[in-house]
C-alpha positions as CSV (number, residue, x, y, z in Angstrom):
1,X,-13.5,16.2,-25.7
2,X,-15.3,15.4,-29.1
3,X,-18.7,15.1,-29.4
4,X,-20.6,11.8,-30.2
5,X,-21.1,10.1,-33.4
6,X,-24.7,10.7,-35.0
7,X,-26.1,6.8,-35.8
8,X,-25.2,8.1,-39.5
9,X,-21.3,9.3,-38.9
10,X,-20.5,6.3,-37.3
11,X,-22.7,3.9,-40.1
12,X,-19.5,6.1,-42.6
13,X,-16.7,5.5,-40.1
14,X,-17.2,1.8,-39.8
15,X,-17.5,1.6,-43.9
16,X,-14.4,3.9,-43.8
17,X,-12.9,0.8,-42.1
18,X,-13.6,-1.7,-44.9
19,X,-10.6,-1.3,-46.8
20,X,-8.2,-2.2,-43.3
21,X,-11.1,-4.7,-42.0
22,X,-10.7,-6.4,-45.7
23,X,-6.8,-6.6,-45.0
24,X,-7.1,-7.5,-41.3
25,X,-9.7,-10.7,-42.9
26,X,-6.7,-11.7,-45.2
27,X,-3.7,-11.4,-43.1
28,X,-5.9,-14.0,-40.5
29,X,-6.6,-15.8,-43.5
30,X,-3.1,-16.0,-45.3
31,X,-0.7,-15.4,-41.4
32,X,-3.2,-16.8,-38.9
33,X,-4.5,-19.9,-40.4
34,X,-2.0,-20.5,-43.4
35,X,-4.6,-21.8,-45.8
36,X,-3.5,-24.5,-48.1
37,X,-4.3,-24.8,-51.6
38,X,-7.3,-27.6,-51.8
39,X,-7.6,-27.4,-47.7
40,X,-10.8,-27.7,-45.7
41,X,-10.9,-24.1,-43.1
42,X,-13.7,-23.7,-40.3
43,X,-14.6,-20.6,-38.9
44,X,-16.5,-20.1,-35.6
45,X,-18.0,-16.5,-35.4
46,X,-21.2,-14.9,-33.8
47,X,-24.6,-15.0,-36.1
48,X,-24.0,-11.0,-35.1
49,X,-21.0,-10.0,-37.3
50,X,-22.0,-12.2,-40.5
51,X,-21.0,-9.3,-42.9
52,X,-17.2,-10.0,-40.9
53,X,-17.7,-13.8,-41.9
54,X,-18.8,-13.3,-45.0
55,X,-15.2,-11.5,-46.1
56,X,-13.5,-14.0,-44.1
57,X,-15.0,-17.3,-46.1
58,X,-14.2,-14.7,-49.1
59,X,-10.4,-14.4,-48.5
60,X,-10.7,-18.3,-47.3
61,X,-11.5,-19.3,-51.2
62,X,-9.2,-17.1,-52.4
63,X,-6.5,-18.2,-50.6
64,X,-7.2,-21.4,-52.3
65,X,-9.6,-23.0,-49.4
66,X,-10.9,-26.3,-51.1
67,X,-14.5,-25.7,-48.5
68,X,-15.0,-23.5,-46.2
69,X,-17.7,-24.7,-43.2
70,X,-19.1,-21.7,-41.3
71,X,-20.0,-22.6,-37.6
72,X,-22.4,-20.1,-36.0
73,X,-23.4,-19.2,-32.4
74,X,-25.0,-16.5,-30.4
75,X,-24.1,-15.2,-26.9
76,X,-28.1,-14.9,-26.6
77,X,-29.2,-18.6,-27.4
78,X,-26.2,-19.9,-25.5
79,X,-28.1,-17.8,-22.2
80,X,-31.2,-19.3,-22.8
81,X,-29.6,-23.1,-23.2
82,X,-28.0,-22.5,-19.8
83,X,-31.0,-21.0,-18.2
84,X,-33.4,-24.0,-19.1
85,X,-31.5,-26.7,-19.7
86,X,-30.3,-29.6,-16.8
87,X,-26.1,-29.2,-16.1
88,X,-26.6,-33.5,-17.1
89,X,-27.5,-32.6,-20.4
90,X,-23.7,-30.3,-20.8
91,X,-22.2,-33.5,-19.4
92,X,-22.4,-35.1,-22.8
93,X,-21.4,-33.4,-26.2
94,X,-24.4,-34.5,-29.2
95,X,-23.1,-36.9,-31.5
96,X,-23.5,-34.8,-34.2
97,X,-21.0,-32.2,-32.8
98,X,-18.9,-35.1,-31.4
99,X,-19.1,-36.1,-35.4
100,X,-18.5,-32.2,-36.8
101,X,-15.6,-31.2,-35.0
102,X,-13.5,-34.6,-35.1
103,X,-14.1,-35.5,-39.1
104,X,-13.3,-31.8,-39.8
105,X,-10.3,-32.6,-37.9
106,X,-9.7,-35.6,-39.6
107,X,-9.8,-34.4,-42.5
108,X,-6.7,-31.6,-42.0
109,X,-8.9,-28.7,-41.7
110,X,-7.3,-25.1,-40.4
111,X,-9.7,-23.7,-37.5
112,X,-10.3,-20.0,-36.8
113,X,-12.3,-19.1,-33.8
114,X,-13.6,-15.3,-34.1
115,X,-13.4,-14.0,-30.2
116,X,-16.3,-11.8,-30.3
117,X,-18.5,-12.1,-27.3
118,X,-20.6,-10.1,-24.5
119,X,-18.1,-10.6,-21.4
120,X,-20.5,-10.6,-19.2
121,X,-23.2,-12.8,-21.7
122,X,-23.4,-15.5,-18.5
123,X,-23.0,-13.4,-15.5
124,X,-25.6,-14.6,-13.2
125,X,-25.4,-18.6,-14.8
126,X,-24.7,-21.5,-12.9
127,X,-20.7,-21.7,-13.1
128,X,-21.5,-25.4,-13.2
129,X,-23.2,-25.9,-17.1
130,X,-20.7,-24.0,-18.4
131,X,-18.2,-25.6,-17.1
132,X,-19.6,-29.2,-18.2
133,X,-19.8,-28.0,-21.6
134,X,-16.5,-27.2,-22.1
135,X,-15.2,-30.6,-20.5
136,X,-17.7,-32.3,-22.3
137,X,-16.5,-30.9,-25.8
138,X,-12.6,-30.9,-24.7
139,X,-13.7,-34.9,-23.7
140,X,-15.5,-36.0,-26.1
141,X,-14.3,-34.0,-29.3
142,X,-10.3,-35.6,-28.6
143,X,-9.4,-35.8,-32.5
144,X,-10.4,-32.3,-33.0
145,X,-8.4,-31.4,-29.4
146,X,-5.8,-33.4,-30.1
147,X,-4.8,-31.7,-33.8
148,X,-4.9,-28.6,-32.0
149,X,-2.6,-29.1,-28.9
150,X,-0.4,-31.3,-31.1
151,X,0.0,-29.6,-34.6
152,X,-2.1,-31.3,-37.0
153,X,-4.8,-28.2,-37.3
154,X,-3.5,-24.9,-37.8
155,X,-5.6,-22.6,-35.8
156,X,-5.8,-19.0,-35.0
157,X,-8.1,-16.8,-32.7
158,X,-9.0,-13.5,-33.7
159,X,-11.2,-10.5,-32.5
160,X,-14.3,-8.8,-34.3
161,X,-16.6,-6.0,-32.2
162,X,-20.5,-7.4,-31.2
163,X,-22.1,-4.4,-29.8
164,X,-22.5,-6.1,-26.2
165,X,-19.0,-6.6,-25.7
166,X,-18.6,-2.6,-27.6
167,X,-20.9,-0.9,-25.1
168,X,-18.8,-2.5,-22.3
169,X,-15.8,-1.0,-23.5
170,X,-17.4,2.3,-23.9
171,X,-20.2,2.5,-22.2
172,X,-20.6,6.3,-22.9
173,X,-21.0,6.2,-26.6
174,X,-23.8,5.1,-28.7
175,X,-23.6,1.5,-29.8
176,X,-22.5,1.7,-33.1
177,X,-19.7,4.5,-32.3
178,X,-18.7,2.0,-29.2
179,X,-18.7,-0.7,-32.5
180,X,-16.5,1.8,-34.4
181,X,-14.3,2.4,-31.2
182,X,-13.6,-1.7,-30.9
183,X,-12.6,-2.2,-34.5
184,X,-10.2,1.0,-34.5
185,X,-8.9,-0.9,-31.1
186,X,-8.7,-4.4,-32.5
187,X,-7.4,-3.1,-35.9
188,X,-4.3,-1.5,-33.9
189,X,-3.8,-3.9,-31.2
190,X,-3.5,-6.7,-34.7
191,X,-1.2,-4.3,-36.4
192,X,-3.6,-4.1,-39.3
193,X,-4.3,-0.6,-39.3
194,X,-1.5,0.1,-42.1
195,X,-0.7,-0.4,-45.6
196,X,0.8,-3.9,-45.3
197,X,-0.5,-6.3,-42.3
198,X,1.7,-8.9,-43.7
199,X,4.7,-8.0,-44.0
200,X,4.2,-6.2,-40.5
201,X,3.5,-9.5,-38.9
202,X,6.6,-10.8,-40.7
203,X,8.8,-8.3,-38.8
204,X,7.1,-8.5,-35.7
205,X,7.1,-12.5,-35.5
206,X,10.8,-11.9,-35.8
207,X,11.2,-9.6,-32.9
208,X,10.1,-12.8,-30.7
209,X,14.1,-14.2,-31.2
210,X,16.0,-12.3,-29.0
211,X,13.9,-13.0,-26.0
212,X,13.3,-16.9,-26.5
213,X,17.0,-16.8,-27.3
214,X,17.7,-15.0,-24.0
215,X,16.0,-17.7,-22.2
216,X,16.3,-20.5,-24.2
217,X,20.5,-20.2,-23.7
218,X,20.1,-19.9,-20.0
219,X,18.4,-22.9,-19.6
220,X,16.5,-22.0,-15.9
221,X,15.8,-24.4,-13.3
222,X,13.0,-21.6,-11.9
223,X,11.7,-18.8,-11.9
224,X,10.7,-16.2,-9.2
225,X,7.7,-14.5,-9.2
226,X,7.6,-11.2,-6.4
227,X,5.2,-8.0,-6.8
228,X,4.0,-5.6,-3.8
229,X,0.3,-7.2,-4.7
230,X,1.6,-10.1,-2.5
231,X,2.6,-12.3,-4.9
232,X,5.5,-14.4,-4.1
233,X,5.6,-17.7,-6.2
234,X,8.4,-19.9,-7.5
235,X,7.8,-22.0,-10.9
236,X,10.0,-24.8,-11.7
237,X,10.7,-25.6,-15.4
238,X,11.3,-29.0,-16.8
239,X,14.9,-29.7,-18.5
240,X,14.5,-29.6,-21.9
241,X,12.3,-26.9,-21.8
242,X,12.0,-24.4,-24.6
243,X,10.5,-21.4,-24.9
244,X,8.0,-20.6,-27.7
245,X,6.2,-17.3,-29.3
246,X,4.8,-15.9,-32.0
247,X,4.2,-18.0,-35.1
248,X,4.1,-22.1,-34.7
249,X,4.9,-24.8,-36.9
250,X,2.3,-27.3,-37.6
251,X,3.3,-30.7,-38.3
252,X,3.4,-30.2,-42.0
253,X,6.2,-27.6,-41.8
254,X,3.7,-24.4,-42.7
255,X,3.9,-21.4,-40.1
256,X,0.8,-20.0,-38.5
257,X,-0.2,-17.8,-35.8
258,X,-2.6,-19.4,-33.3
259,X,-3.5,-15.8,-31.4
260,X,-3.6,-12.2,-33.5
261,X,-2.5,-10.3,-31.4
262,X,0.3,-11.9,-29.7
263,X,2.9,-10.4,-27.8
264,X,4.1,-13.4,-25.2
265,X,7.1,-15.9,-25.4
266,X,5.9,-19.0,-23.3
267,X,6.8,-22.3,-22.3
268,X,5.2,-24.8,-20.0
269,X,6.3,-25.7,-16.3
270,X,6.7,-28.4,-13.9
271,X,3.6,-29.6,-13.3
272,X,4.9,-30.4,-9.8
273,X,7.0,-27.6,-8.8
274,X,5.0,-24.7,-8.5
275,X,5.0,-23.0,-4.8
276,X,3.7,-19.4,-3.3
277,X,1.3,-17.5,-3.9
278,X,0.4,-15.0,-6.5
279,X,-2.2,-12.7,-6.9
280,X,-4.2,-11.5,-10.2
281,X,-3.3,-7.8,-12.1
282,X,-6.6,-8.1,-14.4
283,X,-10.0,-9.6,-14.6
284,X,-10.5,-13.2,-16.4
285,X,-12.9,-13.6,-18.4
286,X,-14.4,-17.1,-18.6
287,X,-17.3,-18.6,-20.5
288,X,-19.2,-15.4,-20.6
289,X,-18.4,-14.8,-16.7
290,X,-15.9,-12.8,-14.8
291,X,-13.6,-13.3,-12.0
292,X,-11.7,-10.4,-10.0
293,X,-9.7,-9.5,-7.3
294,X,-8.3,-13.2,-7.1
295,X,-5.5,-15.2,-5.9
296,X,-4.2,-19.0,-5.9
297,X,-1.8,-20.7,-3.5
298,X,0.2,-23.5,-4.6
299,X,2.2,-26.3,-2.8
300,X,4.0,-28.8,-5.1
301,X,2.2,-28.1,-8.2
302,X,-1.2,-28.0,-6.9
303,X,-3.5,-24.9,-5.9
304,X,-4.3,-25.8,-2.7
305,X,-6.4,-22.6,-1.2
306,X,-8.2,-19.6,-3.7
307,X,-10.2,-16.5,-3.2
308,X,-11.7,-13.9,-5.3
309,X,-13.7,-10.8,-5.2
310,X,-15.7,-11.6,-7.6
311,X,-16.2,-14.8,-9.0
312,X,-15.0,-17.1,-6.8
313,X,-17.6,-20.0,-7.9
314,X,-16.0,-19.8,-11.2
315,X,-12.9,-20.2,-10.7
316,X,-13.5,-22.9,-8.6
317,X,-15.3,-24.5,-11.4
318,X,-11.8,-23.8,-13.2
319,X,-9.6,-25.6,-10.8
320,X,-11.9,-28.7,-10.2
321,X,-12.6,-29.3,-14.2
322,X,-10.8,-32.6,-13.8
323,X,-8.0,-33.7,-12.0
324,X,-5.0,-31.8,-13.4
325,X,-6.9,-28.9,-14.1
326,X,-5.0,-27.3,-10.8
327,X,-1.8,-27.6,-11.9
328,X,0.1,-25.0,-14.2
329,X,0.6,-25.4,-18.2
330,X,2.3,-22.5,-18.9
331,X,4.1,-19.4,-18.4
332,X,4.1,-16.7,-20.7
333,X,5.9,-13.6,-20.5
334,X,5.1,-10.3,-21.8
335,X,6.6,-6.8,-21.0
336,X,4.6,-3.7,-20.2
337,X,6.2,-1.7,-22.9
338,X,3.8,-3.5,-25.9
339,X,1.2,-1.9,-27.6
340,X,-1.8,-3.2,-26.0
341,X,-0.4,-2.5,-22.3
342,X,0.5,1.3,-23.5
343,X,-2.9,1.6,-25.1
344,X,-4.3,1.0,-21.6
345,X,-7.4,-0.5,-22.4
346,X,-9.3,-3.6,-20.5
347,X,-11.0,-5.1,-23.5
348,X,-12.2,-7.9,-20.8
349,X,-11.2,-10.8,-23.3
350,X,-8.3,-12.8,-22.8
351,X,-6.7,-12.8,-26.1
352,X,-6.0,-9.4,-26.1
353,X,-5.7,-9.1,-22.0
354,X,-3.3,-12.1,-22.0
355,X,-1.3,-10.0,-24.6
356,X,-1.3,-6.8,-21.6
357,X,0.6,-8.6,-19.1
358,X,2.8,-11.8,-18.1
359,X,0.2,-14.6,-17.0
360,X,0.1,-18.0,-16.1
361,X,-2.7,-21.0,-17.0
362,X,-4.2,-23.5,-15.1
363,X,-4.7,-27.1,-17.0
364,X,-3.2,-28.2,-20.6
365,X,0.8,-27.8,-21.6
366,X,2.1,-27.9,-24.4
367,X,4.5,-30.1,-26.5
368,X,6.4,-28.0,-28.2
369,X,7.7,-26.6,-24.9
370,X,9.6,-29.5,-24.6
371,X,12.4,-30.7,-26.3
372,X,11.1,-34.0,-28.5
373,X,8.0,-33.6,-27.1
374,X,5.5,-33.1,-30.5
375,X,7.0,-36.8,-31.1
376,X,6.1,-37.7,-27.2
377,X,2.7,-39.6,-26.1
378,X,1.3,-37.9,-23.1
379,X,1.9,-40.1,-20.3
380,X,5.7,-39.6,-21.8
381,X,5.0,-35.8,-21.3
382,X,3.3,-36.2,-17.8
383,X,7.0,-38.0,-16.8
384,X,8.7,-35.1,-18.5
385,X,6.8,-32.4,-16.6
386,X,4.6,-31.4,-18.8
387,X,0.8,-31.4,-17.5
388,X,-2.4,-33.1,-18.8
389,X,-5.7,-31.4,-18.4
390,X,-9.3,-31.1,-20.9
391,X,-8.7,-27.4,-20.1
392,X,-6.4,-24.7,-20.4
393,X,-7.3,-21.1,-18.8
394,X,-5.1,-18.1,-18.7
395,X,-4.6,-15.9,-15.7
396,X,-3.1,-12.4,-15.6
397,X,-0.2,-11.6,-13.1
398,X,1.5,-8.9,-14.8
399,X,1.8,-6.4,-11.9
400,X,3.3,-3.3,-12.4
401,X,6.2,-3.4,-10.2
402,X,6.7,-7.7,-11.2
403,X,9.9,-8.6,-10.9
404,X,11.0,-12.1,-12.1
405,X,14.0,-13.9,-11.3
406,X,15.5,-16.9,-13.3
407,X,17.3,-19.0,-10.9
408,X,20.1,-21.7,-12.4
409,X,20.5,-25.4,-11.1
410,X,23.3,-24.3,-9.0
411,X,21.1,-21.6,-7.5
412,X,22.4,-18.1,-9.2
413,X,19.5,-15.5,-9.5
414,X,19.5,-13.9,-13.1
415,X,16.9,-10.8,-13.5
416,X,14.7,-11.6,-16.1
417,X,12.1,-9.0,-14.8
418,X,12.6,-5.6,-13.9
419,X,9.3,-3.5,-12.9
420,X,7.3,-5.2,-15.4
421,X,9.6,-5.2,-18.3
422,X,12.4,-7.7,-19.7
423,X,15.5,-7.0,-17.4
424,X,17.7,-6.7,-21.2
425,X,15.3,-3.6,-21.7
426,X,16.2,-1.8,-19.1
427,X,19.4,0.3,-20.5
C-alpha cells in the first residue's frame, strides 16, 4: 500500500496533470459542445475550480467562440439559500434568470454544465425547495429547455474534482491527494488520459453502431427486465422507435456529445406500457441528496407504490414533480464490461454512475427516439408514446446477474441481456 501524498507532492501531481486536463478542456470544447466559429457558449461550473474554467473559456475562444458567458455557483451558497429561504420563493424562477437562460438560448448558444458537486451538499434539506427549483427553472426557462430537448443548443455535461465531492470518494487521503485521485479518475473514465482525446472519442463514438443496429433492425415490441434483486419489469416501446448513443446531431447538422463519458445506447418507451417492478443496483444522486436501497412499481406506465432505504422523501419529490413525472422517458443500456463498471468505483454522480450500469429515467423523452419525431410538436409525441415531463431523472438498474429480454409483436423472446452484458458479447 503506498503511502500518502505530502500537501506538496500532490500540489506537483495535479500540475503534472495540466498537459491531459488542457486536452480533456479542448476535446469538451471542440467534441462535447462543437463550438462554432462566431457562436455564443455558456459554461456552468462551481466558483471552486475557476483555474478549470478559466482553460475552458480559453479553448472556448480558440475554438472560434464569438462570447463566452461564465455562470457560477457554489454548493455552499446554494445550502444556505435552502436553509433560510420559504419553498414559495423556489416556486418562481427571477426574471433575470428567466431572461439569462432563454435569450442565451435564443441566441444559438452551446451549453456546458461542469458536474462538480458535494453529493451530499443538501443532505438534511427539505426535498421540497429543491425540488421547486428545478421545476420552477425547467417551467419557466422553456426556450432554453426546449433547445436542449429538441436540438437547437448543443450541450454537453462534463466532470471536474471539488474537494467535497473528492474526500467522499476517498475519504482516507488528504484533500488535495483525494483531488488528484478524482481527476486521474475522471481523466480515464473521459478517455483523456492519452495522447489524442479526439481522435479516441472518434473511435469510440463509432463503436455505438453495432449495438443500435442490433436493436434498431429488431424493431421490439418490449423488453423484459429480470434480476435476483427482485426486479421483474416489462417496458413497452413505441413503433417507430429508435435507438440512440453517443454523439447527437443538433438541428444544424453539427455532431456533439451531450455527456463525456458516455457509454449507453438509449431510446425512450411507452409512456403507458411499463409494468413490474424493479429494484435499484446504485445510489441516485439528486440535487445534492441521496436515495438508496430503492424500488418503484409500475402499472400501465405509472409508478404506483415506492420505497427506499434511504431517501425515500426524495424520490417522492421525484415522482410527484408534475404530472408525468411518474412515467418512464427512457431506457438506456449499458454492459458491465465498460471502463467505468471495471474500474469499480461509485463516484456518487450520475453521469458517470449512469455510464456503470443499464438504467431507466422517470419524466422527459426524447425526440429523436422516435422516428419523425425532432419535426413532431409534443402533444404529437405524447400520441406517439413519447412522455412529457419538466424533469428527467436517471435511475440505476444494472444488476449483476440482469438479464434483458426483447420480445417481438408476435411474442418471440430474443436475449438482449446476458448476466449484465449484451447477449452478442457473450461468445
Amino acid at each position: 500500500m503506498s503511502s500518502a501524498m505530502s500537501n506538496e507532492e500532490a500540489v506537483r501531481a495535479i500540475r503534472n496533470l495540466e498537459p491531459k486536463i488542457e486536452a480533456y478542456a479542448e476535446l469538451i470544447v471542440r467534441k462535447g459542445l462543437a463550438v462554432q466559429e462566431g457562436q455564443e457558449v455558456v459554461i456552468q461550473v462551481p466558483v471552486e475550480r475557476a483555474d478549470f474554467a478559466r482553460i475552458l473559456v480559453r479553448h472556448a475562444y480558440a475554438a472560434g467562440a464569438g462570447h463566452v458567458t461564465v455562470i457560477w455557483f457554489d454548493d455552499a451558497v446554494s445550502r444556505m439559500d435552502y436553509e433560510n429561504v420559504d419553498v414559495e420563493y423556489f416556486r418562481h424562477t427571477p426574471s433575470w434568470k428567466r431572461e439569462q437562460l432563454n435569450s442565451l438560448a435564443e441566441e444559438g448558444a452551446s451549453f456546458l454544465f461542469v458536474e462538480a458537486t458535494d453529493p451530499s451538499a443538501l443532505e438534511g434539506i427539505d426535498a421540497a425547495k429543491p425540488a421547486a427549483a428545478r421545476l420552477a427553472r425547467n417551467t419557466d426557462c422553456r426556450t432554453f429547455r426546449d433547445g436542449l430537448d429538441f436540438g437547437r443548443n448543443p450541450w454537453c455535461i462534463a466532470g471536474a474534482p471539488v474537494a467535497a465531492w473528492a474526500k467522499k470518494l476517498y475519504p482516507h487521503e488528504g484533500e488535495l491527494e483525494a483531488v488528484y485521485h478524482l481527476w486521474c479518475a475522471i481523466l480515464s473514465t473521459a478517455r483523456a488520459d492519452g495522447e489524442d482525446p479526439q481522435g479516441v472519442w472518434e473511435t469510440h463514438n463509432a463503436s455505438f453502431e453495432k449495438n443500435k443496429r442490433q436493436l434498431n433492425e429488431a424493431a421490439f415490441d418490449r423488453l423484459h427486465y429480470v434480476a435476483k434483486n427482485g426486479t421483474d419489469l416489462t417496458v413497452g416501446l413505441p413503433k417507430g422507435h429508435v435507438w440512440a448513443g453517443g454523439a447527437e446531431q443538433a438541428v444544424d447538422g453539427r455532431m456533439f456529445f451531450p455527456n463525456i463519458p458516455t457509454e449507453e445506447v438509449f431510446t425512450s418507451p411507452d409512456r403507458m406500457r411499463c409494468d413490474g417492478i424493479v429494484y435499484s443496483a446504485m445510489p441516485l444522486v439528486y440535487s445534492g441528496q441521496i436515495v438508496d436501497g430503492f424500488w418503484l412499481r409500475f402499472e400501465g406506465g405509472r409508478v404506483v407504490d415506492f420505497g427506499a432505504k434511504r431517501g425515500k422523501d426524495v424520490l417522492r419529490s421525484i415522482i410527484e414533480a408534475d404530472e408525468n413525472s411518474c412515467r418512464l422517458g427512457e431506457v438506456a443500456l449499458i454492459s458491465k464490461n465498460t471502463p467505468i463498471r471495471q474500474g469499480g468505483m461509485l463516484f456518487y454522480s450520475t453521469l458517470y454512475d449512469e455510464n456503470a450500469s443499464c438504467h431507466l429515467a422517470l419524466g422527459l423523452g426524447f425526440p429523436e427516439c422516435l422516428e419523425h419525431g425532432m419535426e413532431m410538436s409534443k402533444d404529437e409525441l405524447v400520441a406517439h408514446g413519447v412522455n412529457q415531463s419538466h424533469t428527467h431523472v436517471d435511475f440505476m438498474i444494472g444488476a449483476e446477474d440482469l438479464n434483458i429480454w426483447g420480445v417481438t409483436a408476435e411474442g418471440e423472446e430474443v436475449p438482449v441481456f446476458e448476466n449484465g452484458q449484451w447477449a452478442w458479447e457473450i461468445e
